[in-house]
C-alpha positions as CSV (number, residue, x, y, z in Angstrom):
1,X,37.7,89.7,19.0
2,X,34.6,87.5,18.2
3,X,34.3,84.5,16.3
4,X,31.3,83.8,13.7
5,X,31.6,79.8,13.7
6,X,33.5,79.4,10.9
7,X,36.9,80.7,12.4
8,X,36.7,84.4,11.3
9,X,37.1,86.9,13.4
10,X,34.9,90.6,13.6
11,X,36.7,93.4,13.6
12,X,33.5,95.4,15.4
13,X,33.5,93.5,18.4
14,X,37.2,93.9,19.4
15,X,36.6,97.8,18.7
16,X,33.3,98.5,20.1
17,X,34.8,100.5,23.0
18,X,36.6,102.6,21.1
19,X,34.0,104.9,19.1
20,X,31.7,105.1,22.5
21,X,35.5,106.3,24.7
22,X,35.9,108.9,21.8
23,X,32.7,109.5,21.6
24,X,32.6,110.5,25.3
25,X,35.7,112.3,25.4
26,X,34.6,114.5,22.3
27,X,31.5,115.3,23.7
28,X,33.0,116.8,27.2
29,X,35.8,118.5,25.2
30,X,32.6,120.2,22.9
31,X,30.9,120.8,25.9
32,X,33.7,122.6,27.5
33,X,34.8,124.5,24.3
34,X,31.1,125.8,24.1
35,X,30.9,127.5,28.0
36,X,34.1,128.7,27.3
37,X,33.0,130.0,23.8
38,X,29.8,131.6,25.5
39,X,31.9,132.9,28.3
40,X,34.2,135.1,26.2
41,X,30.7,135.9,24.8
42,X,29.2,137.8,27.5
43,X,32.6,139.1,28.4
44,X,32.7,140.8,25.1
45,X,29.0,142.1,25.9
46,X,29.6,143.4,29.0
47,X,32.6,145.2,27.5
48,X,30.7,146.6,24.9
49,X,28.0,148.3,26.8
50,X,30.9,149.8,29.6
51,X,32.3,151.7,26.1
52,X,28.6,152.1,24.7
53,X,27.9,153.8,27.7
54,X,31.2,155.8,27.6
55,X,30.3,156.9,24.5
56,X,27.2,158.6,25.4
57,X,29.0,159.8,28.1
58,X,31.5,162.0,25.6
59,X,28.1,162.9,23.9
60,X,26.7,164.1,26.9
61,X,29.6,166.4,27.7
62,X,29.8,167.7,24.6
63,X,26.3,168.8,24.5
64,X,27.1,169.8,28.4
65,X,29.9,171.8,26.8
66,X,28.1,174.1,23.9
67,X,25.1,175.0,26.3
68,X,27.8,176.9,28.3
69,X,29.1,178.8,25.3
70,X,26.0,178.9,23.5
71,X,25.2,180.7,26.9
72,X,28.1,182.5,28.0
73,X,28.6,185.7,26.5
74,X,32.2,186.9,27.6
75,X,35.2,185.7,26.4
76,X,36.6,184.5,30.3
77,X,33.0,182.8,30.1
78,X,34.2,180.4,27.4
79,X,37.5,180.0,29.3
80,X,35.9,178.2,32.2
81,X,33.5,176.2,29.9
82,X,36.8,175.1,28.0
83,X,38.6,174.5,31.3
84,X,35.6,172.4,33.1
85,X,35.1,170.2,30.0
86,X,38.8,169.4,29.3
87,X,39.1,168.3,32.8
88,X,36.1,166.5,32.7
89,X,37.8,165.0,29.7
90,X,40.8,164.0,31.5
91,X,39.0,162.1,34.5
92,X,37.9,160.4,31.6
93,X,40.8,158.9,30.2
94,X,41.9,158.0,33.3
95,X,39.0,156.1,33.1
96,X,39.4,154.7,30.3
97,X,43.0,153.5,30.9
98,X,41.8,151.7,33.7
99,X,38.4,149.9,32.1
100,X,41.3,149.4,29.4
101,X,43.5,147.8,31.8
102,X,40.2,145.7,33.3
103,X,39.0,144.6,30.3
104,X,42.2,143.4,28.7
105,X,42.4,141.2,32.4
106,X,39.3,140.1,31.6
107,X,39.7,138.3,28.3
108,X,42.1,135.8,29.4
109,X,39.9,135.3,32.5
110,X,37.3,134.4,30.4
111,X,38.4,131.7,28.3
112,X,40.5,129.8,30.9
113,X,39.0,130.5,34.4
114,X,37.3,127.0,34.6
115,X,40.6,125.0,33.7
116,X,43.0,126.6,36.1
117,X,45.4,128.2,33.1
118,X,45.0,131.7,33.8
119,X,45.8,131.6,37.5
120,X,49.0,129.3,36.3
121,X,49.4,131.5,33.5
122,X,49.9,134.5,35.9
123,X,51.9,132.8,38.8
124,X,54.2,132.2,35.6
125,X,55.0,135.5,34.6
126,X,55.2,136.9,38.1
């Protein structure tokens, strides 16, 4: 603490460090909340255009799907369409369950892959 002359001390002086430490230490803790934030951001947007495109995937078998009954004319015709697309279908959700699986590994990648917690985090329940 600082004297003024006449014996009384200022607060600010003794102080001073304290607002520039915080300062400093809020700024790297904003700093690393935001890459994390923005990290997590483009893992969601990569995740959304995988299922985007999986979507128009299911739309383009579909369509695949009624031009070979809108063409077939026999009954054992329609059979095979049915049978084609429904295991086209199925490699599908096998897919799925694994972009499902991929993307749920993904999250907590995302928001702690910079700080070492999701590597400890899964040494931990292994």
């Amino acid at each position: 603490m600082t004297t003024n002359g006449d014996d009384r001390t200022t607060p600010h002086a003794a102080l001073s460090w304290v607002p520039e430490a915080f300062g400093s230490l809020g700024k790297k803790q904003y700093e690393t909340a935001l890459a994390m934030q923005r990290e997590l951001l483009d893992t969601f947007e990569q995740i959304n255009h995988a299922w985007f495109a999986r979507a128009q995937s299911e739309i383009d078998l579909a369509a695949e799907f009624l031009g070979k009954v809108a063409e077939t004319r026999s009954i054992p015709g329609v059979a095979t369409a049915c049978q084609e697309c429904i295991s086209k279908q199925l490699e599908m959700f096998s897919e799925d369950s694994r972009r499902m699986l991929a993307d749920g590994e993904k999250l907590p990648d995302s928001t702690s892959s910079d700080h070492g917690l999701a590597s400890a985090d899964r040494r931990a329940r292994h």
